[in-house]
N, C-alpha and C positions, 0 to 999 in steps of 0.2 A: 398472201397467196404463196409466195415464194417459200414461207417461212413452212406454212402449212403440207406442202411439197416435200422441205427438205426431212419431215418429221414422217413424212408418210414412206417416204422412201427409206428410211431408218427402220421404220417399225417393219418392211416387208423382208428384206435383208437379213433384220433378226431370226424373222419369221421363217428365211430358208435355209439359214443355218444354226436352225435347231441341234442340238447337241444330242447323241444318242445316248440311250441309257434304259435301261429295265424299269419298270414301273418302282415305285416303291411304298408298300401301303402297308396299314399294321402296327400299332404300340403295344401289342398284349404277349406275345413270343414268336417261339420262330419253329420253322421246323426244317429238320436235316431231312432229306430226300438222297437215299443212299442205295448202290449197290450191297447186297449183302455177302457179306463175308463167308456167310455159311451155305452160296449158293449163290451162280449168277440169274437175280431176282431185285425186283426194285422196293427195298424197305423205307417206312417212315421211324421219325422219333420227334416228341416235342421238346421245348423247353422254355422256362419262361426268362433263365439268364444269360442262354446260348452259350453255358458250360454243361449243365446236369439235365441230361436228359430223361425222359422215360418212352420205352418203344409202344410203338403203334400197333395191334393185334399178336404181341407176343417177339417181333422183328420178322412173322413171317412176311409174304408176299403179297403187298397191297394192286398188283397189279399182276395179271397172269401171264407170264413170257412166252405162254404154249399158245396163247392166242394171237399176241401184239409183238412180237420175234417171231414173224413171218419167216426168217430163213433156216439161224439155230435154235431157236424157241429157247435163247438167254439174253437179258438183257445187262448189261455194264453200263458205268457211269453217268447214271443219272442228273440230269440238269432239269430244274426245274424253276421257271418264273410265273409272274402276271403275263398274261394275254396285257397286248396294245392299249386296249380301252378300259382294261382294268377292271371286265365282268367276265374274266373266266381268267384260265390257265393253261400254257403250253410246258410240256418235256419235250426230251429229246435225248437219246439213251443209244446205245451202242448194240446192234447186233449181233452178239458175241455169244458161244460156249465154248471154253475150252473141253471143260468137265466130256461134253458130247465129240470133239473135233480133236483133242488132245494135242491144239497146237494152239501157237500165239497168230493165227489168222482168221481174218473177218470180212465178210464182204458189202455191210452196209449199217443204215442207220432204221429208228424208228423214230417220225415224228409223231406226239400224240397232244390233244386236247381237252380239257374238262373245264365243267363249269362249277365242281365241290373238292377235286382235289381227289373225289371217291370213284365214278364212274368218270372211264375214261373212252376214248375215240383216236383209232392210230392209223398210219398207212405206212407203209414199209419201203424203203428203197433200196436195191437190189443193185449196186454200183455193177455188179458184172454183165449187167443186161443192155450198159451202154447208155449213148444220149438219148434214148426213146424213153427214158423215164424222168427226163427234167423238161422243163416247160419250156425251153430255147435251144431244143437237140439241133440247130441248125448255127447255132452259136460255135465259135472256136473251139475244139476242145482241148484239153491239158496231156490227153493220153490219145495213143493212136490205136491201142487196144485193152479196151476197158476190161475183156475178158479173163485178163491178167492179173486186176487187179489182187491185193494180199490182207490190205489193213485200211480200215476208215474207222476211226479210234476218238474216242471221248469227244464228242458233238458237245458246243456249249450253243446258248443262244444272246442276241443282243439287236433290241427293237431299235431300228435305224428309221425314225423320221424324214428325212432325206433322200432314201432313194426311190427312183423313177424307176417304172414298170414302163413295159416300150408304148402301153395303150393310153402312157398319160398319170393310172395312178400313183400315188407317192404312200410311200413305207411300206419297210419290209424287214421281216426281222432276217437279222446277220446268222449264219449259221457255222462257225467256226470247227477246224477239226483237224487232226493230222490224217494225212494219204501215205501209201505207200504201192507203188508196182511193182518187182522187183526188177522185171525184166526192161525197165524202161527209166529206172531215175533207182540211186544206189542207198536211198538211206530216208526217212519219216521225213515229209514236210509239211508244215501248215498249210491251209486251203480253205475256203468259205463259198457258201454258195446264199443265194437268199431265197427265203421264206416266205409266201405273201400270207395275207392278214388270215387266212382262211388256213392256215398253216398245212396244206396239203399238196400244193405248189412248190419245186426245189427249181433254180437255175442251176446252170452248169455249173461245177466250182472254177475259180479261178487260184490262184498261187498267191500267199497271201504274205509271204516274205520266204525267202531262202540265206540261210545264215552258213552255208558249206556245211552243216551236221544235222545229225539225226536230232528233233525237236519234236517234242509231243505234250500234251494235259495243258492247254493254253487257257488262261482263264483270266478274261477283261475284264476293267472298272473303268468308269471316268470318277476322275480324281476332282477337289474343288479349284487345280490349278488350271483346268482345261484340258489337260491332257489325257489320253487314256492309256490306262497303266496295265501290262499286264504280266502275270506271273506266268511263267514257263520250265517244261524241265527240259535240261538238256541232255539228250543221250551220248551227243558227240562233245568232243573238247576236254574241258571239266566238268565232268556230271554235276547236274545238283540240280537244281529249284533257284530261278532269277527272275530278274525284272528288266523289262525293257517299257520303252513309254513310245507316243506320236502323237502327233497333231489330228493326224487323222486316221479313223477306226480301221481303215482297209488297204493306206501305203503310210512309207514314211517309219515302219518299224524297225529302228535301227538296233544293232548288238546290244544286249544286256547288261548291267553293270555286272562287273565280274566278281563284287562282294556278294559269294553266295548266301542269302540267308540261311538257308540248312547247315551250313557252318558249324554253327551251335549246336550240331547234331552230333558231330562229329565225322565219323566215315561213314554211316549210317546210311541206306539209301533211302530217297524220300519221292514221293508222286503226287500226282490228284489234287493237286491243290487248290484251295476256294477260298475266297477272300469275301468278309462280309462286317457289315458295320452294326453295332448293338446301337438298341433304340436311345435314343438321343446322344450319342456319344458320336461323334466325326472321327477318332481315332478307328483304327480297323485290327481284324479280326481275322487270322489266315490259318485254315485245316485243312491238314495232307495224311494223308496214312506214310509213314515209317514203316516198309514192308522189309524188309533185310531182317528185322528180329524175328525172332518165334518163341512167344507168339506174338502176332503184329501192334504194333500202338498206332493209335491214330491220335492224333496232336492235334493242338491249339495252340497257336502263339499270337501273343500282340503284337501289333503294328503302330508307327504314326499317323498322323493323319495322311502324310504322304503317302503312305503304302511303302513304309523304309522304317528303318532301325530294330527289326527284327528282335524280340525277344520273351522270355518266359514263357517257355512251351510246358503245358501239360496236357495231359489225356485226358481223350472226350470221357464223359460219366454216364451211365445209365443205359448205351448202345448195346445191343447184343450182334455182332458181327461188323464192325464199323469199317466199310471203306469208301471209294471213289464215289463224291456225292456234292451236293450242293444247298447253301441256307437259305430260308429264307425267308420275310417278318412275317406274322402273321395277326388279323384280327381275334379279338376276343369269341367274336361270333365262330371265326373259322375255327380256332383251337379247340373251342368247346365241341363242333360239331363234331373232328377227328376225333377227340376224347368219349364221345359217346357213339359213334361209330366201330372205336373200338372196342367199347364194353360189351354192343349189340354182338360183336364177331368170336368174342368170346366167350359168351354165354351159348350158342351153339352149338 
């Protein structure tokens, strides 16, 4: 009985310290989910070796930003994974135009849902309207006038097993992103708020490490070490694109190793980076756009398995406008569906 106990209690322990991490499903390719370069609009591209692409209805606009950009009717940096259960899919994408606002300020995010990748379902959050638009307005908040706000910038997602809803349920997806006020904190910092499973739900954000500089385009993995590893750039210090690691998804983010991978760029300036593993290979796979040239590259370089040793970048193939975006595997059924989705959009 003792022994039976001591195994039981083993297995439940594991069971609540489930490791976070995005679904991952698909041996057949992948697909980039991108802002487009020629338009803030959310483009697709396939591919079956997650170097050569081919775009999705031409790279126009697979999703319509005059509808789902509720505030600038533009959307930026698209992120896009599996829903929790693994029968559908969330994004989450930046509110943004400059092209309409002619400045580098924004005032929220879009979350949205689908269950083909093709029709989609959003709802809009409006950071300037204060805590009446997250589901715990009674919560602490981070700012003492939200009306102020300037910048909420490249939302990633990350399905967290683990956390508790105050009613009891557990998980929620993690929703990561740089803030800025101006008139209340002097420089970009990361922030997270969570998701629940019906993705239409935000809690307040809270402060999700402050490193004394401007820090923006964060983008997690858990690693096979346990650790979760993430790439960031830094706008303060020495610029570039680095890597910090933690134990745990939401503290415990300690400073960056200071060997910048962009290095290899040279002065070059680099952003948006995403990090992604090709089908059956545990080594990985990190694409940033290199905006400082003109006209711009967007890069691939490989990785170790660690997510370290940085090297052999070249450009993405087949993109028509490549920037700030996200990969990610996909089934044969699902490929095939976009592929002839697109045919049907162009024959029109």
């Amino acid at each position: 009985m003792k022994r039976h106990f001591s195994l039981l209690a083993a297995l439940t322990i594991a069971a609540l310290t489930t490791s976070a991490q995005n679904m991952q499903k698909g041996d057949y390719g992948y697909l980039y989910c991108h802002m487009s370069d020629r338009g803030e609009y959310t483009a697709y591209a396939l591919s079956r070796d997650g170097y050569h692409y081919e775009d999705i209805i031409g790279g126009r606009a697979v999703i319509d930003p005059k509808v789902h950009a509720r505030i600038e009717g533009g959307q930026r940096d698209a992120f896009v994974c599996r829903s929790w259960d693994g029968k559908g899919f969330v994004m989450v994408t930046t509110d943004m135009c400059v092209a309409k606002s002619h400045k580098w300020d924004n005032y929220g995010i879009d979350l949205m849902t689908s269950k083909d990748l093709i029709k989609w379902e959003s709802k809009t959050f409006d950071y300037r309207q204060g805590t009446k638009i997250f589901c715990n307005p009674e919560a602490e908040s981070v700012y003492k006038d939200w009306s102020t706000i300037n910048r909420v910038w490249a939302p990633q997602i990350f399905w967290d097993p683990n956390y508790v809803w105050e009613n009891g349920d557990k998980g929620g997806y993690m929703i990561y992103y740089s803030m800025l006020n101006r008139p209340e904190e002097e420089y970009d910092r990361m922030y997270y708020s969570y998701a629940d499973k019906t993705f239409t739900r935000l809690t307040q954000p809270k402060l999700l490490f402050d490193w004394g500089y401007a820090t923006i385009d964060a983008d997690i993995n858990l690693l096979d070490d346990g650790l979760y590893h993430m790439l960031i750039k830094k706008e303060g210090g020495k610029p570039g694109i680095y890597t910090a690691t933690s134990k745990n998804l939401t503290s415990g983010w300690g400073e960056p190793v200071e060997n910048d991978y962009v290095s290899f760029e040279g002065k070059k300036k680099c952003e948006g980076s995403s990090a992604f593993q090709l089908i059956g290979d545990k080594t990985w796979r990190v694409a940033y756009i290199q905006y400082s040239d003109n006209p711009k590259h967007y890069r691939i370089c490989k990785a170790d398995d660690n997510l370290r040793n940085f090297h052999a970048p070249v450009d993405i193939e087949g993109v028509t406008g490549p920037q700030h975006g996200s990969f990610m595997r996909l089934t044969k059924k699902e490929y095939q569906r976009l592929q002839k989705w697109s045919d049907q959009q162009e024959k029109k």
